[in-house]
C-alpha positions as CSV (number, residue, x, y, z in Angstrom):
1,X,28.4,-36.0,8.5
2,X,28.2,-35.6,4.6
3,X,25.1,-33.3,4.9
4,X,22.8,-32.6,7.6
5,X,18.5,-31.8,7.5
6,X,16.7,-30.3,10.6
7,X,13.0,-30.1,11.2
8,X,12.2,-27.5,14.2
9,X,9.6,-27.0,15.7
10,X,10.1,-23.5,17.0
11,X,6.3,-22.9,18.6
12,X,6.1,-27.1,20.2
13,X,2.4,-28.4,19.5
14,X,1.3,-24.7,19.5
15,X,-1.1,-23.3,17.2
16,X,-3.6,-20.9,16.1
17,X,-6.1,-23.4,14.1
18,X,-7.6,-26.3,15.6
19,X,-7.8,-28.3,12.7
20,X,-9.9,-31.7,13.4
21,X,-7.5,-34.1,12.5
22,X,-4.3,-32.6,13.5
23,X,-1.5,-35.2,14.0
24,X,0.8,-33.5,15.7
25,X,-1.8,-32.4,18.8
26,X,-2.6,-35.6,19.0
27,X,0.8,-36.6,19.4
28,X,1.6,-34.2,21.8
29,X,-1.0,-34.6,24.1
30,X,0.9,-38.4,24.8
31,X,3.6,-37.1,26.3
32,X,4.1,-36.0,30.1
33,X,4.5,-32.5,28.8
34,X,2.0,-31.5,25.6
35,X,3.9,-27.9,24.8
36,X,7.6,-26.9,25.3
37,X,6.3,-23.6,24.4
38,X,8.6,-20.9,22.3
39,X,12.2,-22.0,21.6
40,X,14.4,-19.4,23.1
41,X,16.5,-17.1,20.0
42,X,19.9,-18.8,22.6
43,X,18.5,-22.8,21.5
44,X,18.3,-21.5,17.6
45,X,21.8,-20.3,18.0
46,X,22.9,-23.4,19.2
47,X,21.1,-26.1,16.7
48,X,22.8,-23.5,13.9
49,X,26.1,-23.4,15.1
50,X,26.2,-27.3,16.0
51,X,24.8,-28.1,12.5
52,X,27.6,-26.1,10.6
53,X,30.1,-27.5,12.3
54,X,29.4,-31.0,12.2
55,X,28.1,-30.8,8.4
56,X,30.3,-31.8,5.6
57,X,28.0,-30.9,2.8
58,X,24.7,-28.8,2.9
59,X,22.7,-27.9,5.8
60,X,18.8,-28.1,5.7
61,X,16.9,-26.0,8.0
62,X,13.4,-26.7,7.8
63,X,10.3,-25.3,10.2
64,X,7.0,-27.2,11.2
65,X,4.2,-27.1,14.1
66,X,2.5,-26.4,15.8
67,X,2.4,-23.2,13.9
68,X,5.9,-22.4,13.6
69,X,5.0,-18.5,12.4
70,X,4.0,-18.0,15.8
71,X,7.8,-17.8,16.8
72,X,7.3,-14.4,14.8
73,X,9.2,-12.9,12.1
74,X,12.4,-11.8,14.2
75,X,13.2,-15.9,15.3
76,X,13.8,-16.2,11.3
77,X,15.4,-13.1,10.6
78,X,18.1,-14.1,13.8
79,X,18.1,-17.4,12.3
80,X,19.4,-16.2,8.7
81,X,22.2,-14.0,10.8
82,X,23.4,-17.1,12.4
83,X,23.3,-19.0,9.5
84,X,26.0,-16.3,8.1
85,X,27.9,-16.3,11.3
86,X,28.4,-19.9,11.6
87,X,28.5,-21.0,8.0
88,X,32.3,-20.2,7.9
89,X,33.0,-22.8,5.1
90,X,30.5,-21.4,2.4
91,X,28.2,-24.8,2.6
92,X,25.0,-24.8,0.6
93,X,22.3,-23.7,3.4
94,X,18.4,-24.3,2.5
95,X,15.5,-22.9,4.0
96,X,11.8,-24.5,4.5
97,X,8.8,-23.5,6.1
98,X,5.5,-25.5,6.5
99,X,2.5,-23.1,7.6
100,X,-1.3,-22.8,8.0
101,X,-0.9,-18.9,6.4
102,X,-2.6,-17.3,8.6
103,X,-0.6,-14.4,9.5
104,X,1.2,-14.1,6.7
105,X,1.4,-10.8,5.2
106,X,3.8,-8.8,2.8
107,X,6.8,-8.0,5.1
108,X,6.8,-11.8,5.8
109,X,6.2,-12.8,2.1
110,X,9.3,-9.8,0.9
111,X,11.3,-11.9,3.9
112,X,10.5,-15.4,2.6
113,X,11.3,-14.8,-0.9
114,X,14.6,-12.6,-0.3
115,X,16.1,-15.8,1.5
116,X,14.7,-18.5,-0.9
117,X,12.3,-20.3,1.9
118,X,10.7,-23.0,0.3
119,X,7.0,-23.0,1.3
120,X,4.7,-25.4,2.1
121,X,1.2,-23.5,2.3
122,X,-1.9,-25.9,3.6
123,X,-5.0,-25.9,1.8
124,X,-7.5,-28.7,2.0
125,X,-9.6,-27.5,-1.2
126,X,-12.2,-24.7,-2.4
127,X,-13.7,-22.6,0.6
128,X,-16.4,-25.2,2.3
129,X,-14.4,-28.1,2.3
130,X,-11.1,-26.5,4.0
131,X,-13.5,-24.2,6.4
132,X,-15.1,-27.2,7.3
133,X,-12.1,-28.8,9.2
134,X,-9.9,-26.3,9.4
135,X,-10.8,-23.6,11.7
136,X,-9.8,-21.3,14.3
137,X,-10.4,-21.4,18.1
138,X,-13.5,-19.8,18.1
139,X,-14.9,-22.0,15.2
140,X,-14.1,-19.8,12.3
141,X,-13.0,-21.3,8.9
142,X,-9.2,-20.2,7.8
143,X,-9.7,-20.1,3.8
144,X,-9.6,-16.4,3.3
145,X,-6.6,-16.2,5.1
146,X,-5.0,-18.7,3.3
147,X,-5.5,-17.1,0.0
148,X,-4.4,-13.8,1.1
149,X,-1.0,-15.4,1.9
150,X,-1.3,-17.3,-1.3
151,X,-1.4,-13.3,-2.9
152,X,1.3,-12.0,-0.7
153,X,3.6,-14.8,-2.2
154,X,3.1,-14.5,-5.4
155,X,3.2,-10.9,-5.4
156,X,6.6,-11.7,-3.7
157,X,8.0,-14.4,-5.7
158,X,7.8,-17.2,-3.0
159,X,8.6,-20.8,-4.0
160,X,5.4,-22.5,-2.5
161,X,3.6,-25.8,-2.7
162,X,-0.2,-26.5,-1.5
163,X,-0.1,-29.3,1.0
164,X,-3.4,-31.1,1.0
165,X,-4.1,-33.7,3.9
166,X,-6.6,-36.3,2.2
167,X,-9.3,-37.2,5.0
168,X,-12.9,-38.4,4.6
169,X,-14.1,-35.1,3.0
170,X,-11.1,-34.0,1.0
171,X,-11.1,-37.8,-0.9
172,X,-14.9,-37.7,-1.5
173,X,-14.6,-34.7,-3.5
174,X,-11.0,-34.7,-5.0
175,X,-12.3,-33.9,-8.9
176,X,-13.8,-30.8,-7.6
177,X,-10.4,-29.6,-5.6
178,X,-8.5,-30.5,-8.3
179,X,-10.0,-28.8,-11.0
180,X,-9.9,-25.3,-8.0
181,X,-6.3,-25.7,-7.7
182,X,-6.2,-25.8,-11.4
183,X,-8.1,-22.5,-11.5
184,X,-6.1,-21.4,-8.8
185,X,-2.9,-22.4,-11.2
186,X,-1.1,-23.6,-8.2
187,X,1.1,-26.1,-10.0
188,X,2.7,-28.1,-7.2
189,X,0.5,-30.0,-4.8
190,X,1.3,-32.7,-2.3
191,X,-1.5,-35.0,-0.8
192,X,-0.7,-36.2,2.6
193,X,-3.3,-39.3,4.2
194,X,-4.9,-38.4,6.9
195,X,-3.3,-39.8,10.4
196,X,-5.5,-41.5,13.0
197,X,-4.8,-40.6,16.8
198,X,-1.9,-42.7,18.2
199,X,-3.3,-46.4,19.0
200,X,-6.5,-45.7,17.7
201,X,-8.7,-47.9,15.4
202,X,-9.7,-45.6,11.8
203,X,-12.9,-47.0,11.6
204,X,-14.0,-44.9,14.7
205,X,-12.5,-41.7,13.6
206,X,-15.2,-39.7,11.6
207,X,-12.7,-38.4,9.2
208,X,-9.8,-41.1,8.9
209,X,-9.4,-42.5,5.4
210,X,-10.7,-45.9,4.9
211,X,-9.1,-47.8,2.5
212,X,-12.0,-47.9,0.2
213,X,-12.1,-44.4,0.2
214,X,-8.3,-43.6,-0.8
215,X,-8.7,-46.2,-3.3
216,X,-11.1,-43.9,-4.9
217,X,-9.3,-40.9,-4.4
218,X,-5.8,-42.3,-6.0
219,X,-7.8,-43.6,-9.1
220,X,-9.8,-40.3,-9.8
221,X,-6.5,-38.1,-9.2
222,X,-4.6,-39.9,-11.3
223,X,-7.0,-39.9,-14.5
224,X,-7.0,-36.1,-14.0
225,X,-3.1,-35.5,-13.4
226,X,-2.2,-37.9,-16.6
227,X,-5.0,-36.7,-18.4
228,X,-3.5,-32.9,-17.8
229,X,-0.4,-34.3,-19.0
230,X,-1.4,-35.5,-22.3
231,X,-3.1,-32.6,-22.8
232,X,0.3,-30.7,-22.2
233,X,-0.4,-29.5,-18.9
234,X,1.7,-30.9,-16.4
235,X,1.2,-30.5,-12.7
236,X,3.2,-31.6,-9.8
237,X,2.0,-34.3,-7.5
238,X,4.3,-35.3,-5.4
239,X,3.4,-38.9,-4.7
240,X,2.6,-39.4,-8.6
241,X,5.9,-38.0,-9.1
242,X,8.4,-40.2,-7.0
243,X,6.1,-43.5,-8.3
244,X,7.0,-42.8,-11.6
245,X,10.8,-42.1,-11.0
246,X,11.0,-45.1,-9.1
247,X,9.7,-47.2,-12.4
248,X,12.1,-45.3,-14.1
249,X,15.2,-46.9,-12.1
250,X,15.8,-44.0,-9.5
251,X,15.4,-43.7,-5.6
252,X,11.9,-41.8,-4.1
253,X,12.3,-39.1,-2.7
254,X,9.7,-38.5,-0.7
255,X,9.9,-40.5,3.5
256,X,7.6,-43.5,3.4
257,X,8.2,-44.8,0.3
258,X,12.2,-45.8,1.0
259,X,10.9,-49.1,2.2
260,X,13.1,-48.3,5.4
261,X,12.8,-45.5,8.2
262,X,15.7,-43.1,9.0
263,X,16.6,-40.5,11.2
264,X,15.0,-37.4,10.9
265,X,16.3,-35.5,13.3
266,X,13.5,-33.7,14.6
267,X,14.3,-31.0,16.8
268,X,11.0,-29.8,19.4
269,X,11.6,-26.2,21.1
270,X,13.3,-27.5,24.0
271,X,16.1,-28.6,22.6
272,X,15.1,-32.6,22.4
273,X,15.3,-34.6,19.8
274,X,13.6,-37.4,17.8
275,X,14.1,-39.4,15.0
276,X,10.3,-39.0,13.1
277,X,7.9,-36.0,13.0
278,X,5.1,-38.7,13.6
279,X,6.6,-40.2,17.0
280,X,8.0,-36.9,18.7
281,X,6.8,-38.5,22.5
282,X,8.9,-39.2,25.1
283,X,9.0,-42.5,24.3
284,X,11.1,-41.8,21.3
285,X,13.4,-38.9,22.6
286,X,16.8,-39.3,21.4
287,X,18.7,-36.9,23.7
288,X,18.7,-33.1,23.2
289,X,21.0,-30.5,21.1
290,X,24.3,-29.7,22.5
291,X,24.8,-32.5,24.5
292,X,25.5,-34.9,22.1
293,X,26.1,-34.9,18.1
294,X,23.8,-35.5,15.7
295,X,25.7,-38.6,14.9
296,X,26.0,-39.6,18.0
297,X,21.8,-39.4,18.0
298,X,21.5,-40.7,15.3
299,X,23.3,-43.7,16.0
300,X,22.2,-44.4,19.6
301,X,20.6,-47.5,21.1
302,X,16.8,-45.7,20.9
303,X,17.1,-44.5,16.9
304,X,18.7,-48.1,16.1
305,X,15.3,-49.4,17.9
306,X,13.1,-47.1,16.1
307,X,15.1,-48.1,12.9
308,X,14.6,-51.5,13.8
309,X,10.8,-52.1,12.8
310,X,9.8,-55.4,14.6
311,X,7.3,-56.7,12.3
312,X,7.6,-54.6,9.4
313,X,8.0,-57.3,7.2
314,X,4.9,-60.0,6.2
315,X,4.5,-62.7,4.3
316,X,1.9,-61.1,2.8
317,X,4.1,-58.2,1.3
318,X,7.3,-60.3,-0.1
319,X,4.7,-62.1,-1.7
320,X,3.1,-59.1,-3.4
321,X,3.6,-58.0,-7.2
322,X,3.8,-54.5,-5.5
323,X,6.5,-54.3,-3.2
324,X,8.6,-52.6,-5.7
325,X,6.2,-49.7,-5.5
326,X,4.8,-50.0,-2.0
327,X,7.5,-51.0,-0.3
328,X,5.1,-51.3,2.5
329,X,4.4,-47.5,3.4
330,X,4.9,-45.4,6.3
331,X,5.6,-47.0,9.3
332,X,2.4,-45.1,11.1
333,X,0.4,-46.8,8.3
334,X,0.8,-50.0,9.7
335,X,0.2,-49.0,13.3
336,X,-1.9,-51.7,14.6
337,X,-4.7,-50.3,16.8
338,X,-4.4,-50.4,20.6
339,X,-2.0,-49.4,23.3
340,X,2.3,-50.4,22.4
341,X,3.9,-50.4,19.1
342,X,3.2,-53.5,17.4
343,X,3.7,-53.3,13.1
344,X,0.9,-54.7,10.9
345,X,-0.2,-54.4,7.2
346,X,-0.5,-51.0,6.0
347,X,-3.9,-49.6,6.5
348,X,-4.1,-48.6,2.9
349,X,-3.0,-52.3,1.5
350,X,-6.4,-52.8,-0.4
351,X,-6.1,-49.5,-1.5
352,X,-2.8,-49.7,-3.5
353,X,-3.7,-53.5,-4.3
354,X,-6.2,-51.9,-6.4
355,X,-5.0,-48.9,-7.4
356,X,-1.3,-49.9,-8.8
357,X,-3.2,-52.3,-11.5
358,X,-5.3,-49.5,-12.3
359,X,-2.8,-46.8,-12.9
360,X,0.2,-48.9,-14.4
361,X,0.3,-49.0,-17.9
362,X,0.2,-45.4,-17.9
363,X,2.6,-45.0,-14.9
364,X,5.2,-47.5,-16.7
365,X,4.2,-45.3,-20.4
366,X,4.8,-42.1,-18.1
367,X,8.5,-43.8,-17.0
368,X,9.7,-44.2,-19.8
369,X,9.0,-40.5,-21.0
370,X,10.7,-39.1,-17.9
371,X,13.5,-41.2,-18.8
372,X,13.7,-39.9,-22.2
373,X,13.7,-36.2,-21.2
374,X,9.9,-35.3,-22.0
375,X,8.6,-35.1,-18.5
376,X,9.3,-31.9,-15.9
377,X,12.6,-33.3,-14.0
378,X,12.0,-31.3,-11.1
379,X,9.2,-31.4,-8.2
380,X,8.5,-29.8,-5.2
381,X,10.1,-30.5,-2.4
């Protein structure tokens, strides 16, 4: 394989926040078994050693939750060592880690930064509005901690971006996050819409994103990200970003705005593997680590029915001035309530159908700047 990227989830579904609207419990708990609990150091080994030698080009080794910090320090610092052992050919090896912060502190920011771990840190705003959905098991908001890590990496010289999940609350008052993070000076951001429980309708979730809403939130962040930028101060949004790149001629790189699905290759503590962080249940298991390749995974008869889509195409959308920029969304946007798999419109249609109109005489203005060498090239990632 010409390169190969891994998401691990070295802790399963477990976690010490119980954030409200947290996808991957609810994903979890709709499948016969709702925690593989810790992956065992001899499983890392193996997804290392399997990776480098079926890799032709780089290797991506990326960490999610759960919380995967609970797999503690020493799971990382064995990874790295393996990493040396098996990387026998000198290929380009990158490191990510998505966490909620909560127990980082300065021996694992020092660790972080000495082996270039790109960090995703979340932070849903100022103090209330992230204490008021994410919180620990006893009820008790996560913000301080947060911003202690955020200290530790900067004091450390960690590459880290905020990741911001947009639900009701967050989208209602986006101006006044915004202009904290600017405060804050954190520089790259990445806004991720909030997920519904599997097979359940948003309207009865008290903190799904309607439509409405995120129509709202897209207009009002984008008048203060373009206004920064005229203004000469340029911050990273990731979504922003890839829209204007793809008006400029060049591919997104960010998963759900392809237009297509691929295979992730998402590994769960027990060794099994799926092809999308959103549909790790058993439904959707590919096979597990060592007893097959990652081609042959990826290339079975379940990942070409994943990758298949029934329905993923309407009228409606080839139809649509948009497509180019919508391309239809995330598959899990256009989950149609109720129990199976069925494909509908995306959730946030009206949304974009208002909010592309809005935004595109600057996005196409913004375009051609970033093709003429007078916009940042580079965003998180």
């Amino acid at each position: 394989m010409q390169s190969i990227s891994l998401l691990i989830k070295p802790a399963s579904s477990l976690c010490n926040l119980r954030c409200q609207y947290c996808f991957y419990h609810d994903v979890s708990e709709h499948r016969l078994i709702p925690s593989y609990g810790m992956m065992p150091v001899e499983r890392l080994e193996a997804i290392v050693r399997q990776a480098f030698a079926e890799s032709d080009g780089p290797v991506t080794f990326a960490f999610q939750g759960g919380e995967p910090t609970l797999a503690g320090l020493d799971f990382y610092q064995r990874l790295v060592s393996f990493a040396k052992k098996y990387n026998v050919k000198s290929k380009p090896v990158h490191f990510a880690l998505q966490t909620n912060g909560q127990v980082i502190n300065e021996e694992w920011a020092d660790f972080l930064s000495e082996h270039r771990f790109l960090v995703g840190l979340s932070l849903d705003g100022d103090k209330a509005i992230h204490d008021a959905m994410r919180q620990d098991a006893n009820g008790k908001g996560s913000f301080n901690q947060v911003m202690r890590a955020v200290n530790y990496f900067r004091q450390s010289g960690v590459e880290f971006n905020i990741l911001t999940v947009i639900n009701s609350l967050v989208a209602r008052h986006i101006e006044k996050i915004y202009r904290f993070y600017r405060k804050n000076n954190f520089d790259y951001l990445q806004f991720i819409p909030c997920l519904p429980p599997l097979g359940a309708d948003p309207k009865d979730i008290s903190f799904s994103l309607s439509a409405e809403r995120y129509s709202q939130f897209l207009k009002k962040l984008f008048d203060l990200w373009a206004n920064d930028f005229i203004q000469g101060q340029y911050v990273s949004i990731r979504y922003f970003d890839n829209l204007v790149r793809m008006i400029a001629g060049e591919q997104p790189e960010l998963c759900g705005m392809n237009g297509s699905c691929s295979c992730q290759f998402v590994i769960e503590s027990d060794g099994s593997v799926y092809p999308c962080d959103f549909y790790v249940t058993d439904e959707w298991r590919l096979g597990y680590v060592g007893d097959q390749s990652f081609e042959q995974l990826g290339t079975s008869e379940k990942a070409k029915s994943f990758l298949a889509q029934p329905g993923s195409r309407l009228d409606l959308c080839d139809k649509c001035e948009w497509l180019p920029l919508c391309r239809g969304g995330c598959r899990r946007d256009r989950e149609l309530p109720g129990p199976g798999s069925d494909l509908g419109k995306n959730q946030f249609c009206e949304a974009y159908q208002t909010f592309f109109p809005y935004a595109w005489p600057r996005l196409r203005q913004l375009a051609m700047q970033y093709k003429s060498g007078q916009l940042p090239g580079q965003v998180n990632g």
